[in-house]
GUNU-162042 format. One record per residue (C-alpha): residue number from 1; residue in three letters; chain; x, y, z. Coordinates in steps of 0.2 Angstrom, whole numbers, always signed. Layout:
// residues N
LUMSE    n  res  chain   east  north     up
LUMSE  NUM  ala      A      X      Y      Z
...
***
This chain:
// residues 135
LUMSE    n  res  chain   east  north     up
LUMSE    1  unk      A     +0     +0     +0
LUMSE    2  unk      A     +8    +17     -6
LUMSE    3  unk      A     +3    +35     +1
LUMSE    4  unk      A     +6    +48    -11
LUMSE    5  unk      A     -3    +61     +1
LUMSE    6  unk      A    +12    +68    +11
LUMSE    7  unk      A     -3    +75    +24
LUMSE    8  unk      A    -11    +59    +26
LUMSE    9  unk      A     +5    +51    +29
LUMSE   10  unk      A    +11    +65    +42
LUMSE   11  unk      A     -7    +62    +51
LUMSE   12  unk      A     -3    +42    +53
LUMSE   13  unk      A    +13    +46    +61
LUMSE   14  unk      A     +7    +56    +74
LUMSE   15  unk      A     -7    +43    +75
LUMSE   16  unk      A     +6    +32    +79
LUMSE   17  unk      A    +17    +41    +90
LUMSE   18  unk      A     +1    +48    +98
LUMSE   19  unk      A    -15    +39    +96
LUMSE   20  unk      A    -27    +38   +111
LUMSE   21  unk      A    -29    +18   +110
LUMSE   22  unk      A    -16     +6   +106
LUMSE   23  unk      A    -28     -2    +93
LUMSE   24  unk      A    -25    +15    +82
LUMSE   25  unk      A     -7    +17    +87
LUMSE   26  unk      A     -5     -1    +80
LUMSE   27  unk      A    -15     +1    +64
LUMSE   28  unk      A     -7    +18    +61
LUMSE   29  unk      A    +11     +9    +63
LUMSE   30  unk      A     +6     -7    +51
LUMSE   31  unk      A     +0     +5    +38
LUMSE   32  unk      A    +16    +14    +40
LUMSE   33  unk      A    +26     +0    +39
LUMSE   34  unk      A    +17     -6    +23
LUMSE   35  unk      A    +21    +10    +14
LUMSE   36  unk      A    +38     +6    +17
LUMSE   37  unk      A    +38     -7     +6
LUMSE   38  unk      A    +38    -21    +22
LUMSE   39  unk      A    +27    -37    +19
LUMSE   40  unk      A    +10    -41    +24
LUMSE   41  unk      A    +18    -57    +34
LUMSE   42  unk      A    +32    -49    +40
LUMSE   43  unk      A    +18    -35    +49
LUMSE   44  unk      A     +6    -49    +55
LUMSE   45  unk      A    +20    -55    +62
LUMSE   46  unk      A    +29    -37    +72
LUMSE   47  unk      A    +12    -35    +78
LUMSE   48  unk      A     +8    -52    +84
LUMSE   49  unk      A     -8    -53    +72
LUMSE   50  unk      A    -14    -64    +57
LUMSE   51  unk      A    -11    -57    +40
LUMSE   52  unk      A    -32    -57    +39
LUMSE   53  unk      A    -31    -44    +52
LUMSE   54  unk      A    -19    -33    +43
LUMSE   55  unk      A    -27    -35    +25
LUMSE   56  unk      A    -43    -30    +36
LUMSE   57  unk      A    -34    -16    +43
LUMSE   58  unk      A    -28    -11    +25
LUMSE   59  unk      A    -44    -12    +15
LUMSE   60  unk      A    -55     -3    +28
LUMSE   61  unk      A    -39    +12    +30
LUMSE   62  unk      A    -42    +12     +9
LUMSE   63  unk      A    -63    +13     +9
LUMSE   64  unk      A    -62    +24    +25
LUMSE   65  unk      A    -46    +34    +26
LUMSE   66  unk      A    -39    +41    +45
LUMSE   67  unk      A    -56    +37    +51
LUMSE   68  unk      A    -55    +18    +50
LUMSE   69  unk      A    -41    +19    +62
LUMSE   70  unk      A    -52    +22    +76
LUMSE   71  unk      A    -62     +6    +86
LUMSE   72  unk      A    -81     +5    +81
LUMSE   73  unk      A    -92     +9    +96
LUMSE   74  unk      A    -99     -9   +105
LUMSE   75  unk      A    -84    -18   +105
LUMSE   76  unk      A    -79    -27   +119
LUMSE   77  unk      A    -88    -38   +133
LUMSE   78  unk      A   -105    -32   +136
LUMSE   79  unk      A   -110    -27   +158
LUMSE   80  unk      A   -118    -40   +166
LUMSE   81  unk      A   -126    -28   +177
LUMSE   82  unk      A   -135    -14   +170
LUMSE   83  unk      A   -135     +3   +182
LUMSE   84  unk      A   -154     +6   +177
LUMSE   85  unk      A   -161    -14   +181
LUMSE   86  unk      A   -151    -21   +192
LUMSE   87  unk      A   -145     -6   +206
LUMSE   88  unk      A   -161     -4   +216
LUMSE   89  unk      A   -161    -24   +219
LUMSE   90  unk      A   -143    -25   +224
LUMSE   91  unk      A   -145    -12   +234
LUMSE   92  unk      A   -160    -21   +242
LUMSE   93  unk      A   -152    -34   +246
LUMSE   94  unk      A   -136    -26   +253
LUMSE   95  unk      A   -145    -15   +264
LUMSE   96  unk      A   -154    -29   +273
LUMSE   97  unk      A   -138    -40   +274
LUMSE   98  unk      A   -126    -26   +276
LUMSE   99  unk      A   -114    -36   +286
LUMSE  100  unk      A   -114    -54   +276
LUMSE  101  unk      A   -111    -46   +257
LUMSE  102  unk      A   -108    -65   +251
LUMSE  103  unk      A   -126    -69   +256
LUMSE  104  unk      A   -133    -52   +246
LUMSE  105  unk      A   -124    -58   +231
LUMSE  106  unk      A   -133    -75   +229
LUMSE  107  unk      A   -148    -68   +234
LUMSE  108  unk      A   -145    -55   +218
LUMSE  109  unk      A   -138    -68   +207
LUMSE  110  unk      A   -155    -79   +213
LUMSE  111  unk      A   -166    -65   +207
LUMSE  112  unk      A   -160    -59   +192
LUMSE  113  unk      A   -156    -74   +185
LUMSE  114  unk      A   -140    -70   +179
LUMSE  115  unk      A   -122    -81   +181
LUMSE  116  unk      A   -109    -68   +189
LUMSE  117  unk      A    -94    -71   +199
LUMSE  118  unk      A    -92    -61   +216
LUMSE  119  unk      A    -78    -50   +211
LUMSE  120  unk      A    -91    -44   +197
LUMSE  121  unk      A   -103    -40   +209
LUMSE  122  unk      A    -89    -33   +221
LUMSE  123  unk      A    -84    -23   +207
LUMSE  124  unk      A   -104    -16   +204
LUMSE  125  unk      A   -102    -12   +224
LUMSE  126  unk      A    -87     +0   +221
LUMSE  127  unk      A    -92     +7   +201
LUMSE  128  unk      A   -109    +13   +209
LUMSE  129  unk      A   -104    +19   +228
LUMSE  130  unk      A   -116     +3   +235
LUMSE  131  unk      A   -108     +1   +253
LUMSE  132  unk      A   -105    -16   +262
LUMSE  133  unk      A    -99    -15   +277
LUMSE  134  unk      A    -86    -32   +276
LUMSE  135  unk      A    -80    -38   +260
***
């Protein structure tokens, strides 16, 4: 992949050197790298990648220019608790077993029906300022 464009090119390098996530900075850099004559393999390869991933990388930077750098919005693992459902029962159940936290989460895991671990429920406690007494 060639970049003729001397501003585009200036933008991928400060992408690279700069770029909020790593996922840019890396597809900044293997772009970069292509337009310096290295191979497809050899990138997959620096970055720890299959070459799928960079020819992904590739074709969407040529449909989408700078803007296919950046991650898609709803990537990732999706909450298992959600603030607007789930925060008035664990607070129920934490306020009436303030001191046995353990016995508040299986009671919340019982009655909403969802597989959780306690450091995830633990984790809901701090995000959202629900107090227990002893963790």
């Amino acid at each position: 992949m060639k970049i003729i464009d001397k501003q585009i090119l200036k933008q991928l390098i400060d992408i690279r050197d700069n770029g909020k996530s790593k996922q840019e900075r890396t597809r900044a850099g293997a772009i970069i790298l292509s337009n310096s004559d290295v191979h497809l393999n050899d990138i997959a390869r620096i970055f720890n990648v299959t070459t799928r991933s960079v020819f992904g990388w590739f074709k969407e930077f040529k449909d989408d220019g700078i803007s296919s750098l950046k991650c898609k919005t709803g990537r990732g693992r999706k909450l298992l608790l959600d603030v607007d459902k789930h925060k008035s029962i664990v607070e129920k159940h934490i306020s009436n077993y303030p001191h046995q936290p353990k016995k508040a989460f299986a009671l919340t895991v019982e009655e909403i029906g969802i597989k959780m671990s306690y450091d995830t429920f633990k984790l809901f406690l701090k995000k959202h300022s629900i107090s227990a007494i002893n963790e």
